[in-house]
FILUMKOL-435019 format. One record per residue (C-alpha): residue number from 1; residue in three letters; x, y, z. Coordinates in Angstrom, 3 decimals, padded with zeros to 6 digits. Example, Ala and Ser with C-alpha at 12.3 -4.5 7.8 and 13.67 -1.06 7.14 Angstrom:
<rs>
<r 1, 'ALA', <012.300, -004.500, 007.800>>
<r 2, 'SER', <013.670, -001.060, 007.140>>
</rs>
This chain:
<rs>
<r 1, 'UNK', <014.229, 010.427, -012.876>>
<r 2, 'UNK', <013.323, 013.422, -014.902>>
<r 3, 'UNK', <009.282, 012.906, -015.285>>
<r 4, 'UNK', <009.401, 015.140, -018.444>>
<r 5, 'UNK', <011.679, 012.939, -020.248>>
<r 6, 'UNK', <009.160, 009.790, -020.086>>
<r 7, 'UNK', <006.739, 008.324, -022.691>>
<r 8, 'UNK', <004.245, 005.537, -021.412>>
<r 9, 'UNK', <003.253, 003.269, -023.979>>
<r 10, 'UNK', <-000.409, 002.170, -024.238>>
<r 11, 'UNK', <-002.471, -000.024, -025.844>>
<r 12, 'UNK', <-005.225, 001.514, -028.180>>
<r 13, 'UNK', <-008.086, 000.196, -030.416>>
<r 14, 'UNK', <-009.244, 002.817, -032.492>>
<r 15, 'UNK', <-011.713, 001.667, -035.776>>
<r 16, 'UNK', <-010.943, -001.861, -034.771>>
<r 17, 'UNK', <-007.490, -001.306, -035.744>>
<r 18, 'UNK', <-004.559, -001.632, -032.977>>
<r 19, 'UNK', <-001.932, 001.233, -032.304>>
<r 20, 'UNK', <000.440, 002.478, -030.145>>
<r 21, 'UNK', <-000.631, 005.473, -027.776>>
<r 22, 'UNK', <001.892, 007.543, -026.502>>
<r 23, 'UNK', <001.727, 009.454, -023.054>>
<r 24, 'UNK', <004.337, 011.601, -022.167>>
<r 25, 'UNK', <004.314, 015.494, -020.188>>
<r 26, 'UNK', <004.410, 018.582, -021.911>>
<r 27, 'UNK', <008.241, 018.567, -023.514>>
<r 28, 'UNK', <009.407, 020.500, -026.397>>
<r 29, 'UNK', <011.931, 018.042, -027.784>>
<r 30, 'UNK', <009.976, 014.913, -027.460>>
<r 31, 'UNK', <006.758, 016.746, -029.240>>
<r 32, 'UNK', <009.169, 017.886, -032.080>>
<r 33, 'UNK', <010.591, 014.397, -032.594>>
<r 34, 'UNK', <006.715, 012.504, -032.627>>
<r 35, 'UNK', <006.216, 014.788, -035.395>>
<r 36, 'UNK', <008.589, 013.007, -037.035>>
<r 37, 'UNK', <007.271, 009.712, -036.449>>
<r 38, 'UNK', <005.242, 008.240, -039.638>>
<r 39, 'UNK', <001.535, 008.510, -039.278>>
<r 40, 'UNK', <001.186, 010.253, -036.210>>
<r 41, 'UNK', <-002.558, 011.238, -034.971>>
<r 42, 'UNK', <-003.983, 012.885, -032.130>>
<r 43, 'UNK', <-007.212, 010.756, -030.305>>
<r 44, 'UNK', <-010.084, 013.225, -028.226>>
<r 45, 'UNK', <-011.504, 010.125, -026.767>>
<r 46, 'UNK', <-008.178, 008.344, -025.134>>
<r 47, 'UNK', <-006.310, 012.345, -025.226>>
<r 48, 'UNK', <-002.985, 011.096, -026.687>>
<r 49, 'UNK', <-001.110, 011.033, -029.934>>
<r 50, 'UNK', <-001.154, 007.485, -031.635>>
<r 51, 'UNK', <000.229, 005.522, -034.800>>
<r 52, 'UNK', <-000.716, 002.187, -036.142>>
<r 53, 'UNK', <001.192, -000.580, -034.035>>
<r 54, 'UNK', <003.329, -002.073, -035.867>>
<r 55, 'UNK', <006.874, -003.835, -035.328>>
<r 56, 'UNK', <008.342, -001.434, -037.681>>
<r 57, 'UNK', <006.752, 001.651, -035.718>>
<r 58, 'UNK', <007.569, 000.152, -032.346>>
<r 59, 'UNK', <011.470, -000.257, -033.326>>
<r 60, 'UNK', <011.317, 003.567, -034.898>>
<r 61, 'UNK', <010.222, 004.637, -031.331>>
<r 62, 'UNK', <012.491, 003.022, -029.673>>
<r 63, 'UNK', <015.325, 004.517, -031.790>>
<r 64, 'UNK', <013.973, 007.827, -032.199>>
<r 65, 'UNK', <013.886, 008.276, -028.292>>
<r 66, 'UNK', <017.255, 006.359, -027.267>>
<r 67, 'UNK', <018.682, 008.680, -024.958>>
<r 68, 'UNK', <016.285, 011.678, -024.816>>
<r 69, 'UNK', <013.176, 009.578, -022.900>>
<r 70, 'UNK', <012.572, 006.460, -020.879>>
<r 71, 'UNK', <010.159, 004.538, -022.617>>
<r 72, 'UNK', <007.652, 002.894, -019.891>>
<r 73, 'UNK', <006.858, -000.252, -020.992>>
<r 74, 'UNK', <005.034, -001.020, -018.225>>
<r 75, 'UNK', <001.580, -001.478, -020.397>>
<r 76, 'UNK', <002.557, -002.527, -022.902>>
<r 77, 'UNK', <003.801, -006.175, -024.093>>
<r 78, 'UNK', <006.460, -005.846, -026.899>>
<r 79, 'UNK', <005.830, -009.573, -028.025>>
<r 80, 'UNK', <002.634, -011.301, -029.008>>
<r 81, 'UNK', <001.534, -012.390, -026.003>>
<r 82, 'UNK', <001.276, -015.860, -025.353>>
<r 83, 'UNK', <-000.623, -017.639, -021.951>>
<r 84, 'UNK', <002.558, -019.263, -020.229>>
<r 85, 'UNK', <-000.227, -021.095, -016.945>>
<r 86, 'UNK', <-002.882, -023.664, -017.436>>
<r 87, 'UNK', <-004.855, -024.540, -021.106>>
<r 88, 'UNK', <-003.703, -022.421, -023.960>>
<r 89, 'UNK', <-005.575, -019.057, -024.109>>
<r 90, 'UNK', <-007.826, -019.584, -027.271>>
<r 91, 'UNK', <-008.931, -016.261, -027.649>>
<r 92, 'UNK', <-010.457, -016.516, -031.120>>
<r 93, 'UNK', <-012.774, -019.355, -029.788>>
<r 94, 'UNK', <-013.984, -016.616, -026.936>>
<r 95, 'UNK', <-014.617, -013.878, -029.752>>
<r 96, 'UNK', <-016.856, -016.643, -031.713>>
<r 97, 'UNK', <-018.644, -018.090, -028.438>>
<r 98, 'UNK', <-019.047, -014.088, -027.330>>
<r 99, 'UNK', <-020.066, -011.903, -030.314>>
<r 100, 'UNK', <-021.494, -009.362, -027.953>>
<r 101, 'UNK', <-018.756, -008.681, -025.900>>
<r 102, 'UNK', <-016.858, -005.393, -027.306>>
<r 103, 'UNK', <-012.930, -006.260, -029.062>>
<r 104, 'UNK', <-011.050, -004.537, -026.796>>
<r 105, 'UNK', <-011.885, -006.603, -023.505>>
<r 106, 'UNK', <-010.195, -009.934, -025.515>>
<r 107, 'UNK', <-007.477, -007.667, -026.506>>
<r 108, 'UNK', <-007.007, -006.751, -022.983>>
<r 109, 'UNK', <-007.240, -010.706, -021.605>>
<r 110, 'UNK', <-004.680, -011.649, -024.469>>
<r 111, 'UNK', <-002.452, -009.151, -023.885>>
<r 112, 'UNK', <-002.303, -009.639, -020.200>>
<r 113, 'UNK', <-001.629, -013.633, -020.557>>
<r 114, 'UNK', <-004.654, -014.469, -018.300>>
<r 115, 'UNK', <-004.685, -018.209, -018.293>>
<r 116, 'UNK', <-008.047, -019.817, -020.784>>
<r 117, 'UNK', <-009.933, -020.568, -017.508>>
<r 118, 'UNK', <-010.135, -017.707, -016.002>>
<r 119, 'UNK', <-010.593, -015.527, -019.391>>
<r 120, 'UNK', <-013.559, -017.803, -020.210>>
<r 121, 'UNK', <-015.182, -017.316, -016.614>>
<r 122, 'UNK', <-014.661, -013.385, -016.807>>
<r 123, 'UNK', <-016.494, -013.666, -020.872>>
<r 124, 'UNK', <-019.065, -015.857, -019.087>>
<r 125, 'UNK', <-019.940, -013.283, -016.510>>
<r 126, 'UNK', <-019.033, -010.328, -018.412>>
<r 127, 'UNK', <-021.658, -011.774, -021.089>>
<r 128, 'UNK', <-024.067, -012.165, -018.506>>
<r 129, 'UNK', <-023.802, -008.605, -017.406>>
<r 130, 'UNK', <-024.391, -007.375, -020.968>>
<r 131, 'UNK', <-027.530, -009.059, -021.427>>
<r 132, 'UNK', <-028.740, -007.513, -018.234>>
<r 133, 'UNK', <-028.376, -004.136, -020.168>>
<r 134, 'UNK', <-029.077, -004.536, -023.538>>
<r 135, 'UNK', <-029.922, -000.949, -024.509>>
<r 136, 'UNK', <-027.642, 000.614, -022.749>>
<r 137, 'UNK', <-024.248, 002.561, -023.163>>
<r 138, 'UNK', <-021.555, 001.042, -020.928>>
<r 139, 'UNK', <-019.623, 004.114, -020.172>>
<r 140, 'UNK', <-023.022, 005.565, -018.766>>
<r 141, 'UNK', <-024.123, 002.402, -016.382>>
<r 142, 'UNK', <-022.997, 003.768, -012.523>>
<r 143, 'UNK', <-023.110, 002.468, -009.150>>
<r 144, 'UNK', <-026.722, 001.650, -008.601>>
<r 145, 'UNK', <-027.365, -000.082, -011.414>>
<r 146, 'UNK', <-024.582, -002.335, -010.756>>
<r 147, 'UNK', <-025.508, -002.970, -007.600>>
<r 148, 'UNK', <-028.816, -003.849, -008.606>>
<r 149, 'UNK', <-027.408, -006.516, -010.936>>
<r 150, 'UNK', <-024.942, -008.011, -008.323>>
<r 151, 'UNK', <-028.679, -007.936, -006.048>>
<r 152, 'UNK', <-030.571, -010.139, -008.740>>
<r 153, 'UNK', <-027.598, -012.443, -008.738>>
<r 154, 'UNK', <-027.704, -013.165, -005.110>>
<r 155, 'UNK', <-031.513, -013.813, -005.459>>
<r 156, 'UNK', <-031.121, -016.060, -007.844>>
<r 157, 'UNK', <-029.167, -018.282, -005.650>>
<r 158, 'UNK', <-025.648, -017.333, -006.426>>
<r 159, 'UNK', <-022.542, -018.550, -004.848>>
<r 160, 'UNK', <-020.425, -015.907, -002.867>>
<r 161, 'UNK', <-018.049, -016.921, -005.373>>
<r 162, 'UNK', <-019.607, -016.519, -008.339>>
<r 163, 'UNK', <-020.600, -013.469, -007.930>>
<r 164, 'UNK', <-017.336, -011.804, -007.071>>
<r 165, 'UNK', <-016.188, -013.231, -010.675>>
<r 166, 'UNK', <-019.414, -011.234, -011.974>>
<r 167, 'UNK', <-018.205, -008.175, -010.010>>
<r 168, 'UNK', <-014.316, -008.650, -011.329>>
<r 169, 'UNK', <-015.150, -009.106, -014.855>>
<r 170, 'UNK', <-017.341, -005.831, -014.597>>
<r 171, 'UNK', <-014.627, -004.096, -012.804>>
<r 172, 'UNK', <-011.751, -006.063, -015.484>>
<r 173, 'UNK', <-014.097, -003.895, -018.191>>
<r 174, 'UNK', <-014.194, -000.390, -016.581>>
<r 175, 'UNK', <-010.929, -000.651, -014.629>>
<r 176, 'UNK', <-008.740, -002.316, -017.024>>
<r 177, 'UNK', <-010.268, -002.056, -020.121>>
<r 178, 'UNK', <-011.278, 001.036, -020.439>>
<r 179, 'UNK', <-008.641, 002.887, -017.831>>
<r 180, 'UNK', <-010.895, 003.997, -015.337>>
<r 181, 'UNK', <-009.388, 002.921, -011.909>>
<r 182, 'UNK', <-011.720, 002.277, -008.803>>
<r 183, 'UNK', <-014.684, 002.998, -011.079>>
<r 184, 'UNK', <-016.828, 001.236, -008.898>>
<r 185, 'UNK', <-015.167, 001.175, -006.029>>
<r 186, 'UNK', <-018.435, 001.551, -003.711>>
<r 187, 'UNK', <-019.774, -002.256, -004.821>>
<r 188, 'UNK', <-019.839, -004.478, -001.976>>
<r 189, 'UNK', <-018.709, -007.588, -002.298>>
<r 190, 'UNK', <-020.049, -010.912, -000.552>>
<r 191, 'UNK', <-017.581, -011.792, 002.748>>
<r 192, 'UNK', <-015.328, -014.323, 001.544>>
<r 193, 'UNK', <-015.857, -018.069, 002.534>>
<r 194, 'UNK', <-012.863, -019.822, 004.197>>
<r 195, 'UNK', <-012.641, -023.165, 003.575>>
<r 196, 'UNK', <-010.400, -025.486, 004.795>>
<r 197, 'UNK', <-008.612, -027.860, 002.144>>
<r 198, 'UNK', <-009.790, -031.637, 002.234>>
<r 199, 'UNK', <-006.605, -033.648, 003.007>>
<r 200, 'UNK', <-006.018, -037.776, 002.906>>
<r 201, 'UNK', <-003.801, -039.560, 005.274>>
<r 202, 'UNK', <-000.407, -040.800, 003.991>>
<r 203, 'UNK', <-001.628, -044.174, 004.418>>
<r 204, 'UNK', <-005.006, -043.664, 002.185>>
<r 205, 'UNK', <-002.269, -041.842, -000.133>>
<r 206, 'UNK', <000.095, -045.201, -000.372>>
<r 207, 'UNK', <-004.011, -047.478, -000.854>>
<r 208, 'UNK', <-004.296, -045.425, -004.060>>
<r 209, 'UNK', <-001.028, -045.907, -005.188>>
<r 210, 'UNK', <-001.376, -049.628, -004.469>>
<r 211, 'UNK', <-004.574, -050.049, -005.979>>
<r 212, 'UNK', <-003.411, -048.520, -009.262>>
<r 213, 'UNK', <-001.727, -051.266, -011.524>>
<r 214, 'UNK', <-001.024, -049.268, -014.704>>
<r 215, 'UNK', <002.405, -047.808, -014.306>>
<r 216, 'UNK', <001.747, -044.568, -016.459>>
<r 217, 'UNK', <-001.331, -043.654, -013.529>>
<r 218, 'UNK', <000.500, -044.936, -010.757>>
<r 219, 'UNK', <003.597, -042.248, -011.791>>
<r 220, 'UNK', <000.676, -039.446, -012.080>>
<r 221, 'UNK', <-000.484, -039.804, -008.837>>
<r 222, 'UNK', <002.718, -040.454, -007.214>>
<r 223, 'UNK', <004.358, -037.249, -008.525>>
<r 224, 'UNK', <001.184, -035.435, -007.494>>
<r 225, 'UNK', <001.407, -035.812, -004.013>>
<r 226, 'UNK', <005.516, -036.321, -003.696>>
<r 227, 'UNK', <005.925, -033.069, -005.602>>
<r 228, 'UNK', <003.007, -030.849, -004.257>>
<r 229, 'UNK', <001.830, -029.955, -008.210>>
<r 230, 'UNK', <-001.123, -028.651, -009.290>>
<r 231, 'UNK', <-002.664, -030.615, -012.160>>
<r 232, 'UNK', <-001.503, -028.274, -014.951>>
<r 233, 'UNK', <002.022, -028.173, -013.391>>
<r 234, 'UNK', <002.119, -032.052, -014.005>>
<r 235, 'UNK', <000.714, -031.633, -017.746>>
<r 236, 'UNK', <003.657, -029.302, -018.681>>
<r 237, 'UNK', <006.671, -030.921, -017.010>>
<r 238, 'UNK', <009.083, -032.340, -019.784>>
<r 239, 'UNK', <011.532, -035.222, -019.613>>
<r 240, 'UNK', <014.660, -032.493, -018.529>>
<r 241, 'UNK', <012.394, -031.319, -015.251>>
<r 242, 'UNK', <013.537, -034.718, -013.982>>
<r 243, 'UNK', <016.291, -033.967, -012.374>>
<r 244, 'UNK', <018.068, -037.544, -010.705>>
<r 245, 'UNK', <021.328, -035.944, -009.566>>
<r 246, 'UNK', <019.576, -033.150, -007.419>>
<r 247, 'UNK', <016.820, -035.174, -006.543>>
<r 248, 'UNK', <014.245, -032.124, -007.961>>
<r 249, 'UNK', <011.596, -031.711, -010.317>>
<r 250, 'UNK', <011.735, -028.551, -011.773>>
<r 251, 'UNK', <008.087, -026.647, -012.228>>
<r 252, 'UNK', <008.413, -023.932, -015.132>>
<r 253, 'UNK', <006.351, -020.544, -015.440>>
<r 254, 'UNK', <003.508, -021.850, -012.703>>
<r 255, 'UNK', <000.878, -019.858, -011.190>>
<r 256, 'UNK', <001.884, -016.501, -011.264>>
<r 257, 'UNK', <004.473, -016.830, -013.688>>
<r 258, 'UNK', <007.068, -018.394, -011.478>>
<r 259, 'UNK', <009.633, -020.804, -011.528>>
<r 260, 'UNK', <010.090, -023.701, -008.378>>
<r 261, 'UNK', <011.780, -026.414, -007.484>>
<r 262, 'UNK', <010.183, -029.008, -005.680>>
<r 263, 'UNK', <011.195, -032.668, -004.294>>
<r 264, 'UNK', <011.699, -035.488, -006.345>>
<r 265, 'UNK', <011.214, -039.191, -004.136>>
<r 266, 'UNK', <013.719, -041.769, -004.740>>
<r 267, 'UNK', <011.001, -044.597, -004.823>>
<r 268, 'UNK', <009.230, -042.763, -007.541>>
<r 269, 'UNK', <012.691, -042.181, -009.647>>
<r 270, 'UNK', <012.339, -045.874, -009.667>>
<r 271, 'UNK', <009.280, -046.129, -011.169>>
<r 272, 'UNK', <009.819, -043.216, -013.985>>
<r 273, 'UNK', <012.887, -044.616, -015.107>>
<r 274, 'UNK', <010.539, -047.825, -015.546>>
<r 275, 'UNK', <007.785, -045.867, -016.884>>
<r 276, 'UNK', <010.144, -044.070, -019.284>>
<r 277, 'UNK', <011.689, -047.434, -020.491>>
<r 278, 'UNK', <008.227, -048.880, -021.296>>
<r 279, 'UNK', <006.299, -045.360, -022.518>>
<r 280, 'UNK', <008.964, -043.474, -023.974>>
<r 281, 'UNK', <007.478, -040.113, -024.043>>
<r 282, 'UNK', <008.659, -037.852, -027.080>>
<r 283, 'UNK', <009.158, -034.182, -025.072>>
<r 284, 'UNK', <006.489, -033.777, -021.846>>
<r 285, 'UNK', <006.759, -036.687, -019.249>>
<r 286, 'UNK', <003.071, -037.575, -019.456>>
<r 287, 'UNK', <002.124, -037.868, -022.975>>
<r 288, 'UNK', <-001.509, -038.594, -024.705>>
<r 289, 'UNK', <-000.177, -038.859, -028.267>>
<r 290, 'UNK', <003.545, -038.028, -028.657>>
<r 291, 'UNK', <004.943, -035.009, -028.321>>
<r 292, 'UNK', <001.760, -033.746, -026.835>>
<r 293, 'UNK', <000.757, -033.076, -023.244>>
<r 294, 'UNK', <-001.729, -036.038, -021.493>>
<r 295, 'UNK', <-005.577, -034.504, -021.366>>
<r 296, 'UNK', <-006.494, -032.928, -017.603>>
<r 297, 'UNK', <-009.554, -034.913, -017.624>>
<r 298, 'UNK', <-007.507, -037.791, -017.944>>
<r 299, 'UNK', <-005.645, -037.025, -014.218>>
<r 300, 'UNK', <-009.010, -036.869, -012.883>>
<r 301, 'UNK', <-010.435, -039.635, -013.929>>
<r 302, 'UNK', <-007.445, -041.290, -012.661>>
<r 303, 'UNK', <-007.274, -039.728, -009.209>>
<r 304, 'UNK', <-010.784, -040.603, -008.855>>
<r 305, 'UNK', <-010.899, -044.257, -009.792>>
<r 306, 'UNK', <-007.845, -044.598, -007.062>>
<r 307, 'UNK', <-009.542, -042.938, -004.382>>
<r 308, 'UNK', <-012.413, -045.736, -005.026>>
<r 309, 'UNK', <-010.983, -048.566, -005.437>>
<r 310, 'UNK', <-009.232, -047.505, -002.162>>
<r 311, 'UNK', <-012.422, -047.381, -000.426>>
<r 312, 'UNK', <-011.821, -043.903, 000.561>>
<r 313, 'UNK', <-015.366, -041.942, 001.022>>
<r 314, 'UNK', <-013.830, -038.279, 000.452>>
<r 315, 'UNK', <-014.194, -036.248, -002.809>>
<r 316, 'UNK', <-010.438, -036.809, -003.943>>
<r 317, 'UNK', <-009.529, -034.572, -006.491>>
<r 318, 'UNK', <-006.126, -033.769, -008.020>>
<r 319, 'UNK', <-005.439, -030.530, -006.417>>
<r 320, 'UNK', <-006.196, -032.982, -002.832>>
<r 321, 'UNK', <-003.044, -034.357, -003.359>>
<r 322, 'UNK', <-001.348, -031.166, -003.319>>
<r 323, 'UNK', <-003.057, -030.506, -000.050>>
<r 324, 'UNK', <-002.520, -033.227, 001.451>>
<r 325, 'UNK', <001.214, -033.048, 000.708>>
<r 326, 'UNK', <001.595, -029.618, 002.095>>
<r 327, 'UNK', <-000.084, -031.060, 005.254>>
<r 328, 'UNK', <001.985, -034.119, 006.048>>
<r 329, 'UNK', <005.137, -032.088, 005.308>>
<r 330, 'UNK', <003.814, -029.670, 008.324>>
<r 331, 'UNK', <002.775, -032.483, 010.749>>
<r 332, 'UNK', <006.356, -034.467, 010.350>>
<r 333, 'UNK', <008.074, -030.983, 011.699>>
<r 334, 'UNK', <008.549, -029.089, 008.468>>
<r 335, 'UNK', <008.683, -025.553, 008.558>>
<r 336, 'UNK', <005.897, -023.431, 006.666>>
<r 337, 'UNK', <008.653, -021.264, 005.010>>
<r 338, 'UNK', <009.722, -024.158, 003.561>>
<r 339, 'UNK', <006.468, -025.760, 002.702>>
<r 340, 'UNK', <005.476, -022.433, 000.929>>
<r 341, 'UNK', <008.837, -021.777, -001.230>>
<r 342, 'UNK', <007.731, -025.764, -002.819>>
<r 343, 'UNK', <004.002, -024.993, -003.391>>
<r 344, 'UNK', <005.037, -021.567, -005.193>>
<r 345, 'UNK', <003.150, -019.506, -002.717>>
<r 346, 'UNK', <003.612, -015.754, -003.088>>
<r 347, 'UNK', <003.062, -015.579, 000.934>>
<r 348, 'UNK', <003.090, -017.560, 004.082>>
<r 349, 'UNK', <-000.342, -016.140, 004.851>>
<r 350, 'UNK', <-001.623, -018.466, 001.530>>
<r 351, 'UNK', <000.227, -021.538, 003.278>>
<r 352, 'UNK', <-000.813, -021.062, 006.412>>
<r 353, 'UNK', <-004.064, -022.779, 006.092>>
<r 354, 'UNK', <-002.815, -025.751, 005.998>>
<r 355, 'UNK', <-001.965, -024.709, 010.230>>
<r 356, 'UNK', <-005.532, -025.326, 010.413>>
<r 357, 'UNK', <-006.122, -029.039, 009.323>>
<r 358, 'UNK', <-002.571, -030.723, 010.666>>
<r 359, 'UNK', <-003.536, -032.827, 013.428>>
<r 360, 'UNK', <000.066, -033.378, 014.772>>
<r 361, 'UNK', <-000.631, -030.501, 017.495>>
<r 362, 'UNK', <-003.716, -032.321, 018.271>>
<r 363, 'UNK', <-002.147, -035.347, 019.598>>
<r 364, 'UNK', <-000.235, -033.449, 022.186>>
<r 365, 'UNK', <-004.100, -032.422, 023.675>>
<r 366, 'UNK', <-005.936, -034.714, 026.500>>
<r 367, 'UNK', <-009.496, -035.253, 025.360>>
<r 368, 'UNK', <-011.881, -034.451, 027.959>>
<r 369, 'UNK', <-014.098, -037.512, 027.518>>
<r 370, 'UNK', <-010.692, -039.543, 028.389>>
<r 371, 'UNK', <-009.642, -037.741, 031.145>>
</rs>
C-alpha cells in the first residue's frame, strides 16, 4: 500500500467541541481536495488539519476520498459507541461524580467501549492522582514525580493490585489520551500475585443446587456452573441463546467482545422449560421486571445463601462456579483446548491455571505418610 495515499482519522477535542483530525503524508492531491472540505482548520497543539465531527462531514470525507486514499479507521469509531460487556457504561454519571477529571479522558473511555466497571475504577484512581497534584500542569508531571505517587500508595497499605489500576489509569491519560506512547515507560510496577482460583467439588456443587427450592435460583446457579458463565454473561442471555436442538447456550459479545458457544445440560433443559412455563420471561432468560435483565447483586446473594445452607465453609462467589466448572471438565479427561474455546479465553496460557488446582493427577501419587 501506497503510504502517501492514506488519511488516519483521529479523535480531537478542541474548545470542548469534538472534530475529526485528519493525518495523512505530504500529498498534493489529497491537500488540494481538504481544501475543499467545509470548515477546514489547521491545530499547532495536535499538528493536523481538523473540521467539526459531524455525520454530515464524516460521509463528505468518505466520498471526497473514494478512490484516491485509504481512510484508516483504525481510531476512530464511526458509530456512537455503545459498551457491548458488563453494566452499561454511564458516562454522564462519571462526568458528574468526577468534575475534576479533564473531558477528553471520558471521551476516550466512551469511545473505546470500556465496560462501566473498569471506567469507574480508572476515574477512581485517575481522580486520586489529580488530587495528589493539584497545582500542577499534567503535560509537565515526569517520571519522578510519578513514582513518588505510586511510593505513597504502597505506604499507605496498597494492594499490588490496586496500584497497578493507579499506574494504568495514569498511563490510560498520557498514553491514550493524550497520544503519547510509553510516556512513562520507566514506572515499575508491583510483581504480579498469582492466585489460584477457589474451586467446589461437584458434589458441594449438586448440595447447593439441592438446597435451593425456588426454581428461578436453582436455574441461575445451575447454568452457572453447567455453562462456565461469568455473572454478566448470565444477565444478558435471552430466551433464543437457548438452544435445545444443539444442546448450546449461546454467549453474545463477552469479555473481549467475543462470541462462544458453550454446553447446555439436558437435566437443566428440564428445569428451564419448567422455569419458562411458570416465569415467562418477556426477552432475557432471567428477568427482574419484564423485559429487563435480573440485578447482579441478586446472583450473589443467591450463590451465597446456597453455599450456606450447604454447609460449605468456602467464600463461594459466582465467578467460583465458573472455576470450578473449568476444573471438573479437566479432571474427567477434557482437553484444555477445549476447556478454553468454552470459557472464551483468548489463550491457553489464561486456562492453564486451572492445571494447577485439578486433583485428578494427584490421585495417581503414593503419599509418603502411607507408604
Amino acid at each position: 500500500m501506497n503510504l502517501q495515499k492514506q488519511i488516519t482519522l483521529k479523535h480531537l477535542l478542541i474548545n470542548n467541541e469534538k472534530k475529526i483530525g485528519l493525518q495523512f503524508y505530504p500529498d498534493k492531491v489529497i491537500q488540494a481536495l481538504i481544501k475543499s472540505l467545509p470548515e477546514v482548520k489547521w491545530t499547532e497543539k495536535y499538528q493536523m488539519v481538523y473540521l467539526p465531527n459531524t455525520q454530515k462531514n464524516f460521509y463528505t470525507l468518505l466520498k471526497t476520498f473514494k478512490g484516491v486514499a485509504w481512510i484508516n479507521m483504525k481510531y476512530f469509531a464511526r458509530n456512537k459507541p455503545v459498551n457491548t460487556y458488563g453494566e452499561e457504561l454511564k458516562i454522564d454519571d462519571l462526568r458528574k461524580k468526577y468534575p475534576q477529571i479533564p473531558e477528553a479522558y471520558f471521551q476516550k473511555l466512551e469511545l473505546k467501549r470500556y465496560a462501566y466497571k473498569t471506567a469507574l475504577t480508572y476515574c477512581s484512581c485517575f481522580a486520586k492522582f489529580l488530587r495528589h497534584f493539584p497545582k500542577s500542569n499534567l503535560i509537565e508531571i515526569q517520571e519522578h514525580d510519578i513514582k513518588k505517587f505510586i511510593q505513597s500508595l504502597i505506604q499507605n497499605g496498597l494492594s499490588n493490585s490496586s496500584i497497578n489500576q493507579a499506574i494504568n489509569s495514569i498511563k490510560f491519560y498520557f498514553e491514550v489520551v493524550l497520544g503519547m506512547p510509553n510516556r512513562f515507560y520507566d514506572v515499575e510496577r508491583p510483581i504480579k500475585e498469582e492466585k489460584l482460583p477457589e474451586v467446589i467439588s461437584k458434589e458441594e456443587v449438586q448440595e447447593m443446587i439441592n438446597k435451593t427450592f425456588n426454581l428461578k435460583h436453582q436455574c441461575i446457579i445451575s447454568l452457572l456452573y453447567s455453562a462456565g458463565l461469568r455473572r454478566g454473561e448470565l444477565l444478558r442471555l435471552k430466551i433464543k441463546d437457548i438452544d435445545s436442538k444443539r444442546m448450546t447456550v449461546r454467549v453474545e459479545q463477552a469479555k473481549g467482545k467475543k462470541d462462544r458457544y458453550s454446553l447446555l445440560s439436558e437435566k437443566l433443559l428440564l428445569k428451564l422449560r419448567a422455569y419458562f412455563k411458570e416465569y415467562r420471561p418477556k426477552k432475557y432468560l432471567f428477568e427482574g421486571n419484564p423485559g429487563h435483565p435480573y440485578s447482579a447483586s441478586s446472583v450473589v446473594k443467591i450463590v451465597r445463601k446456597a453455599a450456606q445452607d450447604a454447609h460449605i465453609k468456602k467464600n463461594v462467589k459466582p465467578h467460583t462456579l465458573r472455576h470450578s466448572f473449568a476444573t471438573h471438565l479437566l479432571e474427567a479427561g477434557t482437553d484444555l483446548r477445549y476447556i478454553q474455546i468454552l470459557l472464551g479465553h483468548n489463550s491457553t496460557k489464561t486456562t492453564e491455571v486451572y492445571t494447577h488446582v485439578a486433583t485428578n493427577t494427584f490421585k495417581t501419587i503414593k503419599n509418603p505418610l502411607d507408604c
